[in-house]
C-alpha positions as CSV (number, residue, x, y, z in Angstrom):
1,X,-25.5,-35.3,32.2
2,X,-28.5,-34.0,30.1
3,X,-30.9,-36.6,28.6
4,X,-33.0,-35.6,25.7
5,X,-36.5,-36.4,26.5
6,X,-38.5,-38.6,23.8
7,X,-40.9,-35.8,24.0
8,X,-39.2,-32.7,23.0
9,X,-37.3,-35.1,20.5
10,X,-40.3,-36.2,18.8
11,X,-41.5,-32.8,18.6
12,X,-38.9,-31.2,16.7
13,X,-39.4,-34.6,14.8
14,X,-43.0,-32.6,14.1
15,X,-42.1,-29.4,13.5
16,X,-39.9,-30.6,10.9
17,X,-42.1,-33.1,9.2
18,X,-44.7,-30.1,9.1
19,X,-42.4,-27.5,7.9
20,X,-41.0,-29.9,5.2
21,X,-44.6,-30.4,4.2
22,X,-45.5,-26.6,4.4
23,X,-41.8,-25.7,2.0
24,X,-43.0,-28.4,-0.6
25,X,-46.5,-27.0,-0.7
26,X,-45.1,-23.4,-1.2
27,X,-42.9,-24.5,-4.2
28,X,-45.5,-27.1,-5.5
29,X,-48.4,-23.8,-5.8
30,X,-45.9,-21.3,-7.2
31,X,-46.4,-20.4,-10.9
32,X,-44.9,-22.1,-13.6
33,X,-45.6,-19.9,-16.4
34,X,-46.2,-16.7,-17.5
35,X,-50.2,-17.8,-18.1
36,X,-50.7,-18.8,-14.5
37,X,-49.5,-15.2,-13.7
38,X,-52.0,-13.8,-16.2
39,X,-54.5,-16.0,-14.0
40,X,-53.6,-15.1,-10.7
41,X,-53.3,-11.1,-11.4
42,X,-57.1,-11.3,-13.4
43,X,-58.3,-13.0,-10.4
44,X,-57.3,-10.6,-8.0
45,X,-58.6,-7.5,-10.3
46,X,-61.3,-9.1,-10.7
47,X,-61.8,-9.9,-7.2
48,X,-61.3,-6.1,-6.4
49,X,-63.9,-4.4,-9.2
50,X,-61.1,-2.6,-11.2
51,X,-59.0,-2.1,-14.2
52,X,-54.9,-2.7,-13.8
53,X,-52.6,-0.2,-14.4
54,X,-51.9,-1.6,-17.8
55,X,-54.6,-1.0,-19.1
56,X,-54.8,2.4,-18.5
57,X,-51.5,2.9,-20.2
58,X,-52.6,0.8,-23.0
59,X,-54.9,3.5,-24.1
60,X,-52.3,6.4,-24.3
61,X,-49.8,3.8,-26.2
62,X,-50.5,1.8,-29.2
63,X,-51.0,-1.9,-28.7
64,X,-47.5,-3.2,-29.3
65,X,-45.3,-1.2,-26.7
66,X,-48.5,-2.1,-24.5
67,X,-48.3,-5.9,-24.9
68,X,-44.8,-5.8,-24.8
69,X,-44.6,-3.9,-21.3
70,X,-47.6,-6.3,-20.0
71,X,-45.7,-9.0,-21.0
72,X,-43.1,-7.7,-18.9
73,X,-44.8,-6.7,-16.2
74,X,-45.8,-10.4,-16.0
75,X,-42.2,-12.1,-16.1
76,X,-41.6,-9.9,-13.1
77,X,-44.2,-10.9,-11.2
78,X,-43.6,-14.7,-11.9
79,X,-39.9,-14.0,-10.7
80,X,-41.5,-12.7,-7.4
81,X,-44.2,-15.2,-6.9
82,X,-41.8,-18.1,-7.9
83,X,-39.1,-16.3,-5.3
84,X,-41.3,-16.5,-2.7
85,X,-41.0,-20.2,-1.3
86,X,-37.6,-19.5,-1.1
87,X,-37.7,-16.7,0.6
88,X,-39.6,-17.9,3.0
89,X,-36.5,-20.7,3.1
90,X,-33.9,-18.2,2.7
91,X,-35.2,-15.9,5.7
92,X,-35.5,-18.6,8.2
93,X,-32.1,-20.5,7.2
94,X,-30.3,-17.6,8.0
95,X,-32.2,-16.4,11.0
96,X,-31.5,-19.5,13.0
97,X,-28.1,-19.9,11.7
98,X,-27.3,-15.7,13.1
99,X,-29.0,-16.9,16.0
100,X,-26.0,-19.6,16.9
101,X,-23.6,-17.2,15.2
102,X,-24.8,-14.4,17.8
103,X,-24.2,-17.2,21.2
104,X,-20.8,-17.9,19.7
105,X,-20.5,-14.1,19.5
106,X,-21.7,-13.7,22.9
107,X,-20.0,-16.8,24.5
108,X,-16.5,-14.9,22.9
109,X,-16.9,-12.1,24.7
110,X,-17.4,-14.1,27.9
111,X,-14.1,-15.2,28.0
112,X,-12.3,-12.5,26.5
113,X,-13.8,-10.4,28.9
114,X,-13.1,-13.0,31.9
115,X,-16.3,-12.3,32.8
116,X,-16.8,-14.4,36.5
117,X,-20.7,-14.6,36.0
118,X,-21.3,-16.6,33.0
119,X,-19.0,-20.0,33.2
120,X,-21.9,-22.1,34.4
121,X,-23.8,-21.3,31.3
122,X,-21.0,-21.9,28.8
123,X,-21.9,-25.6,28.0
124,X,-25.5,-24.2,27.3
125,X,-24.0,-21.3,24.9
126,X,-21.8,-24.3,23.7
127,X,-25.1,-26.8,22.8
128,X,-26.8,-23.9,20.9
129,X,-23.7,-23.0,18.9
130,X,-23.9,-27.1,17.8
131,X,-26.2,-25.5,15.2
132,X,-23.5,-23.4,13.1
133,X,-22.1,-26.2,11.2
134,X,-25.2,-27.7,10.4
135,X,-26.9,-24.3,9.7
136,X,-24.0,-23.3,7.6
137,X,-23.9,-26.7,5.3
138,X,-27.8,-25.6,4.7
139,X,-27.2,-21.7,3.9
140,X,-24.2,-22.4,1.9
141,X,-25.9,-25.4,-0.4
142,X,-28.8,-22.2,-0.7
143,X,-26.1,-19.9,-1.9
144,X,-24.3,-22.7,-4.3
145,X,-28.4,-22.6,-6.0
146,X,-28.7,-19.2,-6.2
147,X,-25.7,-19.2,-8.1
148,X,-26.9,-21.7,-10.1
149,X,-29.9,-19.9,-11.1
150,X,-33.0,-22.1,-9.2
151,X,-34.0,-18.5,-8.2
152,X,-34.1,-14.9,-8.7
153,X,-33.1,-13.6,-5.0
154,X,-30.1,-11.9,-5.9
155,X,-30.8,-10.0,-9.6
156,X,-27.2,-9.4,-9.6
157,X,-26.2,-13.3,-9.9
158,X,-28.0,-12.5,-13.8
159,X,-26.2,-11.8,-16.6
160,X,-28.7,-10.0,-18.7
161,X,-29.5,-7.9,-15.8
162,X,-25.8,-6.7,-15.3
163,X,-25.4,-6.3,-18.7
164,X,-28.7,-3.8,-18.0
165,X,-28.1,-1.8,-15.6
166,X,-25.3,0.7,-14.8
167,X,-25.6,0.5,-11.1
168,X,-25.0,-3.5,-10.8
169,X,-22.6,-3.0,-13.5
170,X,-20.2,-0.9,-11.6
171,X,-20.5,-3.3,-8.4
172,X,-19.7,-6.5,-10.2
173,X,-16.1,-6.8,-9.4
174,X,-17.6,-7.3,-5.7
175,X,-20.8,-8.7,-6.6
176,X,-19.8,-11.4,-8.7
177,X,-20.5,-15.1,-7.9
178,X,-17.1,-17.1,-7.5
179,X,-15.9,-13.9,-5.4
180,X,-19.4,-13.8,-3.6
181,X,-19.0,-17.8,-2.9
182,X,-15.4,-17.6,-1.6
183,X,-15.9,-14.6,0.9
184,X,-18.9,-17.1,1.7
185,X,-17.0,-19.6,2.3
186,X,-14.2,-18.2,4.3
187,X,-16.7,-16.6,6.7
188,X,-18.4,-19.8,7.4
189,X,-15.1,-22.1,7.8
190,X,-13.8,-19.5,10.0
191,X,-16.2,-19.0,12.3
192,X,-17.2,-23.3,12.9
193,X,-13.3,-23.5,13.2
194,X,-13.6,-21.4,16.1
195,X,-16.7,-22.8,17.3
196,X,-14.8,-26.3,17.2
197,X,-11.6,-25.2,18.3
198,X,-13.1,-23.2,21.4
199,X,-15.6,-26.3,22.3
200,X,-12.5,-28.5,22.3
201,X,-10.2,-26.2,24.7
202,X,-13.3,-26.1,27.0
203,X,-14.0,-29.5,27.3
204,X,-10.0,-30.6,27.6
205,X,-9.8,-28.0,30.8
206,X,-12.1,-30.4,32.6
207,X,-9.2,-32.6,32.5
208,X,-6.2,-30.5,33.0
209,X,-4.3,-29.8,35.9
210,X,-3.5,-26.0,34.8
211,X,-4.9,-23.3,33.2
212,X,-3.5,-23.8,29.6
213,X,-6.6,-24.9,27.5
214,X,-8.5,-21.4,29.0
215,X,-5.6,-19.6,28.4
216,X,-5.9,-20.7,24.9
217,X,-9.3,-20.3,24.5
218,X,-8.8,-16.6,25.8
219,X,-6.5,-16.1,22.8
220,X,-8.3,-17.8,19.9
221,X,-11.2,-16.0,21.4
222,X,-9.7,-12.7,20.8
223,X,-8.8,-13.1,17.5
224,X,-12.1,-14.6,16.7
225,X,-13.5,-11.5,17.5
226,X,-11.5,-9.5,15.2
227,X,-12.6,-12.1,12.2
228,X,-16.3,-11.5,13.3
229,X,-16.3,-7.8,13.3
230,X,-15.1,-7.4,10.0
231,X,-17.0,-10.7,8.7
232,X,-20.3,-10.0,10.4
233,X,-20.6,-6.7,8.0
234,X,-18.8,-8.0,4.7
235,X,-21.9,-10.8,5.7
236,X,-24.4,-8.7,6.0
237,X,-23.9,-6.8,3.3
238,X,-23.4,-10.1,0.9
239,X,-26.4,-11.8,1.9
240,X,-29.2,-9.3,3.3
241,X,-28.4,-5.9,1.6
242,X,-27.3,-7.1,-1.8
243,X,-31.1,-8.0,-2.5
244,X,-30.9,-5.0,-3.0
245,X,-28.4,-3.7,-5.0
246,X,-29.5,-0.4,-5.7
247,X,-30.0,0.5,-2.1
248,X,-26.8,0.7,0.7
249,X,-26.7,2.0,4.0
250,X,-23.1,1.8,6.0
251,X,-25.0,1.2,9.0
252,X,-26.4,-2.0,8.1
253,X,-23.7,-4.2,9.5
254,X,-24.2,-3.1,13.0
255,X,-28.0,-2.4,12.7
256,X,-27.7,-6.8,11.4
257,X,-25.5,-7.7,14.0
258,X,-28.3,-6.1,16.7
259,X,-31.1,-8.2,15.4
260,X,-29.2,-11.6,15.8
261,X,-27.1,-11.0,18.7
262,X,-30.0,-9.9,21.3
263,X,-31.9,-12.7,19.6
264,X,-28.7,-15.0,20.1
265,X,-28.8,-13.7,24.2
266,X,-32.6,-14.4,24.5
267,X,-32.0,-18.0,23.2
268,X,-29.6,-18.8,25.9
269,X,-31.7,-17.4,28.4
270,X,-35.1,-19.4,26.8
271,X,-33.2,-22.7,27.0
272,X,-31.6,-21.9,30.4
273,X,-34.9,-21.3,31.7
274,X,-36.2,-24.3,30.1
275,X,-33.1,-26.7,31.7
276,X,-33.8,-25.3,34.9
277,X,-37.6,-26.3,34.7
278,X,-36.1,-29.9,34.3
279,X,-33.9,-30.0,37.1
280,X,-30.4,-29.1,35.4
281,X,-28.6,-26.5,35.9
282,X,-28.5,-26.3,39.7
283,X,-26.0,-23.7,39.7
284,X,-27.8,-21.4,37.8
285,X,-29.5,-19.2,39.7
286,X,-32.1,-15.6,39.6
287,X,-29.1,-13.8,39.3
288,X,-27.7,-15.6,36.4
289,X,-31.4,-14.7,34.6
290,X,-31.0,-11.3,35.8
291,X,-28.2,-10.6,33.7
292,X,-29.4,-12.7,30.8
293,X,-32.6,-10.1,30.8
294,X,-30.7,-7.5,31.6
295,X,-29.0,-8.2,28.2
296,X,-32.1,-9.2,26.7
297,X,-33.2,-5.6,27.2
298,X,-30.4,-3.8,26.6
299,X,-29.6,-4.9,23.4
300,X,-33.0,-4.3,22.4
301,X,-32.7,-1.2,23.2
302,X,-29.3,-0.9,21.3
303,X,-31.1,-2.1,18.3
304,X,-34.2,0.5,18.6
305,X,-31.0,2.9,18.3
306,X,-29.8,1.6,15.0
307,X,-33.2,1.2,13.8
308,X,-34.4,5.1,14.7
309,X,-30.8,6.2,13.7
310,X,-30.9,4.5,10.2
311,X,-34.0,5.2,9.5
312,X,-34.6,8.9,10.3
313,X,-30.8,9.9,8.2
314,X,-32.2,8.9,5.4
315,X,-35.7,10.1,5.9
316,X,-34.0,13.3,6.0
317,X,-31.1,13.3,3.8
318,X,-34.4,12.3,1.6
319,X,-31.9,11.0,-1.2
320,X,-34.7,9.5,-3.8
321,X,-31.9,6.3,-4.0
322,X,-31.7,5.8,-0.6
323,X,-35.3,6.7,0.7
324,X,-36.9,3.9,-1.5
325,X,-35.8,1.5,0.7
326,X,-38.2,2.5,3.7
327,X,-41.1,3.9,1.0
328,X,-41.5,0.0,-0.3
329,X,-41.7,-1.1,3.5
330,X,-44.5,1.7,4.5
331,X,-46.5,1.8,1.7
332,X,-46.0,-2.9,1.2
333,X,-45.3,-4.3,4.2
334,X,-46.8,-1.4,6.6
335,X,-47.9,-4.1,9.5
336,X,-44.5,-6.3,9.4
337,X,-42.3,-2.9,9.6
338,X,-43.9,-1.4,12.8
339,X,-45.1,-4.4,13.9
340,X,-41.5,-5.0,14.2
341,X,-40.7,-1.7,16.4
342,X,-43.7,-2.5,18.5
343,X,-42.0,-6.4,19.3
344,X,-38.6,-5.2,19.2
345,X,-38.6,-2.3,21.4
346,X,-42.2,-1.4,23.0
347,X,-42.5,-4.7,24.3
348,X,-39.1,-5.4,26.0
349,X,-39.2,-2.1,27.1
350,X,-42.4,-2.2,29.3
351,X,-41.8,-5.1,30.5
352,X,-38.3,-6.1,31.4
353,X,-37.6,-2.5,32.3
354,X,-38.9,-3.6,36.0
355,X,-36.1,-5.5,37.9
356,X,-38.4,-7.7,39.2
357,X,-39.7,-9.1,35.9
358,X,-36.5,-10.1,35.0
359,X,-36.3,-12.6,37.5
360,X,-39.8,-14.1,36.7
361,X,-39.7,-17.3,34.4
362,X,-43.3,-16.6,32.9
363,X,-42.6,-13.0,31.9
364,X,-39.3,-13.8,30.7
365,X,-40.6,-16.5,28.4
366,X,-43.1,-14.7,27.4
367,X,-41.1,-11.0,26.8
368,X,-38.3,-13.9,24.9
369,X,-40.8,-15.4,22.8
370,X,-42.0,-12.0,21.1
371,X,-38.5,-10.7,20.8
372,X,-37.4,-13.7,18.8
373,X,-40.8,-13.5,16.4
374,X,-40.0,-9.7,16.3
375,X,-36.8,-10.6,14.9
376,X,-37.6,-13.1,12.8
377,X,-40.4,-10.3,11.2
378,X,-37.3,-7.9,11.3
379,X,-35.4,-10.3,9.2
380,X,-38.5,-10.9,7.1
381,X,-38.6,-7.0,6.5
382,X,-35.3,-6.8,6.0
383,X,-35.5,-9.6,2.7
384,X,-38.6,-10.1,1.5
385,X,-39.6,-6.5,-0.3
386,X,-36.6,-6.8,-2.2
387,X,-37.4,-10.3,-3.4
388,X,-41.0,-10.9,-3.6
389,X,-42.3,-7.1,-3.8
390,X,-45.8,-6.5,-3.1
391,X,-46.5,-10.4,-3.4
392,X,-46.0,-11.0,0.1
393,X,-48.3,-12.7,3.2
394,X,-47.0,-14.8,5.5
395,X,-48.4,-18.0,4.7
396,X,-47.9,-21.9,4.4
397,X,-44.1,-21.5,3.2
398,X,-43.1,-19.3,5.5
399,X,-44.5,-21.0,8.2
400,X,-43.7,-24.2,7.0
401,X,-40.0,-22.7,6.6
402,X,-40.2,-21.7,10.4
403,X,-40.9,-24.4,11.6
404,X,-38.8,-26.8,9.6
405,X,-35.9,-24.6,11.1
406,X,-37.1,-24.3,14.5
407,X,-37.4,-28.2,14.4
408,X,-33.8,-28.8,13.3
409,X,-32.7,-26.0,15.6
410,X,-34.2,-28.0,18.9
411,X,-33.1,-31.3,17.6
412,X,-29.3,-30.5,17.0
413,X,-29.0,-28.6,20.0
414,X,-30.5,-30.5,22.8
415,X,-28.8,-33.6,21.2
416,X,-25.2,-31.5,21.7
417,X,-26.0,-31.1,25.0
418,X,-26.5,-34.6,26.2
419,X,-22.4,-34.8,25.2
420,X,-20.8,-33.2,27.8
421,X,-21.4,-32.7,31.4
422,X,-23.9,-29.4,31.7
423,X,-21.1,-27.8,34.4
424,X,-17.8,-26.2,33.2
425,X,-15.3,-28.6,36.0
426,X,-12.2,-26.4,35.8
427,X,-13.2,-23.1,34.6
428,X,-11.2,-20.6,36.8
429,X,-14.3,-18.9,37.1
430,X,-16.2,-21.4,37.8
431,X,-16.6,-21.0,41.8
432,X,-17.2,-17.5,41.2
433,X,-19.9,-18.0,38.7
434,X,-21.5,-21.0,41.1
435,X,-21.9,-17.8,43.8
436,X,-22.4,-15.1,41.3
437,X,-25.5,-12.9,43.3
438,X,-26.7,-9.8,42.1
């Protein structure tokens, strides 16, 4: 049996007394008012030796229309700048809670596919999935105050903006909030019920005499998988692309589901690594790594794909609707967006390319570590232009968000995995997967 050590417990104790600290610092310094915008934005034209925009279009207009389109201009930024703690909350709640999503994902396909390699890492796969339901209570109290109007993430959740605009109009018998909240809440019920349901299978084949609880899971597992295709893009496009109204891509749901699975996949193999480093996990050997990189690489690849492909169609369909999406991420958030491609793809693919590497704990770490950040940055890009605009550097909240998370992540899952033994008994695998070489 796994024991949690007082050490790594009382750090995620840290990161989250730190990261709770850093999120009510980023809320406590957003404006309140439309004059601590009018501050703020003097400062910073001040502090760069030039006139606004406004002001030069206050000398072709008369005063009025000018006041009125400053004042404006002001409540818009306020909307961003008081968006942006929770965005920073927003984009790491639902990057660690994919993360879980993508190792129930993965763990799925294990046994669907009856794969003989995997079985001694299940109980790991099964300790980082402990996060779902806690991750999901979190995300779906965020969406229930969205909905009530604490923020301004998703301009469709406003009346007076519908009531606007013609595009959001003609999507509001999808995009409306009791529809939006139900379709929320199915997806989430459905995928812990098969996190529970598979958990509980697993654990009662330890104890059986035959092969009915795997059997089972086999079957619930399949069916998952149906729910999660269709759910994981209905998802994506509910919670990520609908910042965006204006904007759609039909790739999205795959290019998502890239980004958290091989993020998922690197988790398991981070941890693994980890266990083994503390003496558990005996039966997990090179080999067992191998594969996890080999994944690890793979998918990152696979993603790269979805990336180039999504991008470069509409960089040449050039369709002024759809091509504002990446012209706010070049010109705003230039570093984040190819930072992202350089973490995500250039990174994994010089270095776990060699099969050597991928047995090699350091380099794995190491080449894990970046992937993850590169994801979280990709999830960043993926949210934050939409919601905050050009009023965006990673600072105290979205650090603080991080590691709040991170800290929560680490406790609940270690703590899962001190209940249950760390080795599968009766998996008819499992003596396969104990001598699984490559």
């Amino acid at each position: 049996m796994y024991t949690f050590s007082s050490k790594l417990k009382t750090f995620s104790f840290i990161l989250m007394l730190l990261g709770a600290l850093g999120i009510g610092y980023g809320f406590f310094t957003a404006p309140k008012d439309i004059q601590e915008v009018e501050t703020i934005l003097s400062a910073e034209t001040h502090h760069e030796g030039g006139s606004n925009a406004h002001e030069a279009h206050a000398i072709e207009e008369n005063a009025a229309q000018a006041a009125e389109k400053h004042k404006e201009h002001l409540e818009h930024v306020l909307h961003q700048l008081q968006n942006k703690p929770w965005a920073a909350v927003y984009v790491a709640c639902i990057f660690f809670m994919l993360i879980s999503l993508g190792v129930l994902a993965f763990y799925a396909i294990q046994q669907v596919a009856q794969a003989g390699w995997s079985p001694v890492l299940f109980r790991v796969m099964q300790g980082i999935t402990a996060y779902l339901p806690v991750g999901s209570i979190l995300f779906f109290v965020f969406l229930i105050l969205c909905g009530l109007h604490f923020n301004h993430l998703f301009i469709w959740l406003d009346p007076e903006v519908v009531a606007s605009d013609k595009i959001i109009a003609n999507k509001s018998g999808y995009l409306n909030f009791p529809f939006w909240i139900i379709r929320a809440a199915i997806f989430l019920l459905g995928w812990n019920a098969y996190r529970y349901f598979s958990r509980k299978n697993c654990l009662a084949q330890d104890e059986a005499n035959d092969n009915s609880f795997y059997k089972k899971n086999f079957n619930i597992s399949a069916l998952f998988l149906v729910f999660f295709i269709v759910t994981e893009s209905i998802m994506s496009w509910d919670w990520i692309m609908s910042i965006d109204p204006h904007w759609s891509s039909t790739l999205f749901g795959w290019y998502v589901f890239a980004s958290f699975f091989v993020s998922g996949i690197t988790t398991i193999c981070l941890i693994s690594l980890y266990l083994k480093s503390k003496g558990y996990l005996e039966n997990v050997n090179t080999s067992h790594i191998h594969d996890l990189a080999k994944f690890m690489f793979g998918f990152s690849v696979f993603w790269t794909y979805l990336w180039f492909s999504q991008f470069m169609l509409i960089w040449y369909a050039n369709i002024p609707e759809e091509v504002t999406y990446f012209v706010t991420r070049i010109e705003l958030y230039n570093l984040p967006f190819f930072g992202a491609v350089a973490m995500n793809f250039l990174f994994p693919i010089l270095i776990l390319i060699n099969t050597d590497f991928k047995r090699i704990t350091w380099i794995l770490v190491m080449a894990g570590t970046v992937i993850l950040l590169g994801h979280y940055v990709d999830f960043f890009n993926m949210i934050m232009p939409s919601a905050v605009g050009d009023q965006w550097f990673i600072g105290i909240a979205e650090i603080g968000s991080v590691f709040f998370f991170l800290g929560l992540f680490i406790f609940v899952v270690f703590t899962a995995l001190t209940k249950a033994p760390l080795l599968p008994k009766r998996n008819p695998f499992i003596e396969e997967s104990k001598h699984f070489h490559y």
